[in-house]
MIPA-895750 format. One record per residue (C-alpha): residue in three letters; x, y, z; residue number from 1; chain. Coordinates in steps of 0.05 Angstrom, whole numbers, plus 5000, padded with zeros to 4 digits. Layout:
BEGIN
SEBA; residuo; x; y; z; num; cadena
SEBA; ALA; X; Y; Z; NUM; A
...
end
This chain:
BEGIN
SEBA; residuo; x; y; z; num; cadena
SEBA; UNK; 5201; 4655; 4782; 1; A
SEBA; UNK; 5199; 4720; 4824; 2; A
SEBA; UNK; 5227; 4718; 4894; 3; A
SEBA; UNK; 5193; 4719; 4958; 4; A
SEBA; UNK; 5188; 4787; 4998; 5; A
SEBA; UNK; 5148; 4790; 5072; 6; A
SEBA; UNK; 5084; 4836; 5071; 7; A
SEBA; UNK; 5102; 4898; 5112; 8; A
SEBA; UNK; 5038; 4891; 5159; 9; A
SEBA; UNK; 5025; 4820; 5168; 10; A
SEBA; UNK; 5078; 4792; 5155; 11; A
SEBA; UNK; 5054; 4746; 5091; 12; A
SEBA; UNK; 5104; 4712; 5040; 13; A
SEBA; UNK; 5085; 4746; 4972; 14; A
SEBA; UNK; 5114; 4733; 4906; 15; A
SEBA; UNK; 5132; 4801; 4880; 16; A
SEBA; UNK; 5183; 4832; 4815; 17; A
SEBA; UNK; 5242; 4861; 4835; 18; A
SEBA; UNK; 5215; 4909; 4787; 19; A
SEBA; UNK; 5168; 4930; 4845; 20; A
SEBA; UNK; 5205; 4924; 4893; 21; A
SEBA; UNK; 5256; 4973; 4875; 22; A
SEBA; UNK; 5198; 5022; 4851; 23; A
SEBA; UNK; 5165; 5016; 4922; 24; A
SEBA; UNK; 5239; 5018; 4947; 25; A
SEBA; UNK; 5219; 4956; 4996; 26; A
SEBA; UNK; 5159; 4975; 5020; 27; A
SEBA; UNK; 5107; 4916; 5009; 28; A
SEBA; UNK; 5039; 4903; 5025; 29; A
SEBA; UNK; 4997; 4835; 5003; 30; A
SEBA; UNK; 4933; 4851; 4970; 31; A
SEBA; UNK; 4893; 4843; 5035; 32; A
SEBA; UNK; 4939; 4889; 5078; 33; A
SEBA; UNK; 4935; 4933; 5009; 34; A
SEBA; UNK; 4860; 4940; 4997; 35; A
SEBA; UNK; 4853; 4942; 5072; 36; A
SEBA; UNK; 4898; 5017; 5072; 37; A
SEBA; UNK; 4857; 5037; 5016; 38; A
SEBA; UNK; 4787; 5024; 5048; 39; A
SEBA; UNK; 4807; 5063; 5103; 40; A
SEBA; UNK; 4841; 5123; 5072; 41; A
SEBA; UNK; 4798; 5182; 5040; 42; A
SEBA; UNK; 4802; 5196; 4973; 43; A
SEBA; UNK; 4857; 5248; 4967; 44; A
SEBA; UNK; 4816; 5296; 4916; 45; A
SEBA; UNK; 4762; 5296; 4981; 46; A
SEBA; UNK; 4768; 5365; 5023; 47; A
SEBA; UNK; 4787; 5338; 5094; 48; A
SEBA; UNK; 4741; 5393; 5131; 49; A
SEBA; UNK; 4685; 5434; 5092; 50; A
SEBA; UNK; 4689; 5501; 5147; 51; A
SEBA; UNK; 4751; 5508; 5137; 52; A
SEBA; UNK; 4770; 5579; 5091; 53; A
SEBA; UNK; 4809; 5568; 5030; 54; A
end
């Protein structure tokens, strides 16, 4: 069984690897908090600002 680690953002018990959690060095998310940061970030291959010069 994997162990028990808190979601950084809400504060949810989530059963996570210590595979991951050494990869993500701590830092974890539950897949609500997680899909939640993705809806609301851009998609990094986006340009941020098309007037900008190059």
């Amino acid at each position: 069984m994997s162990p028990l680690f808190q979601c950084l953002m809400c504060g949810q018990s989530i059963e996570r690897s210590m595979k991951v959690f050494w990869k993500r060095k701590g830092h974890l998310l539950c897949s609500t908090c997680r899909d939640r940061m993705d809806s609301e970030q851009p998609p990094s291959d986006a340009p941020s600002a098309p007037d900008q010069p190059r």
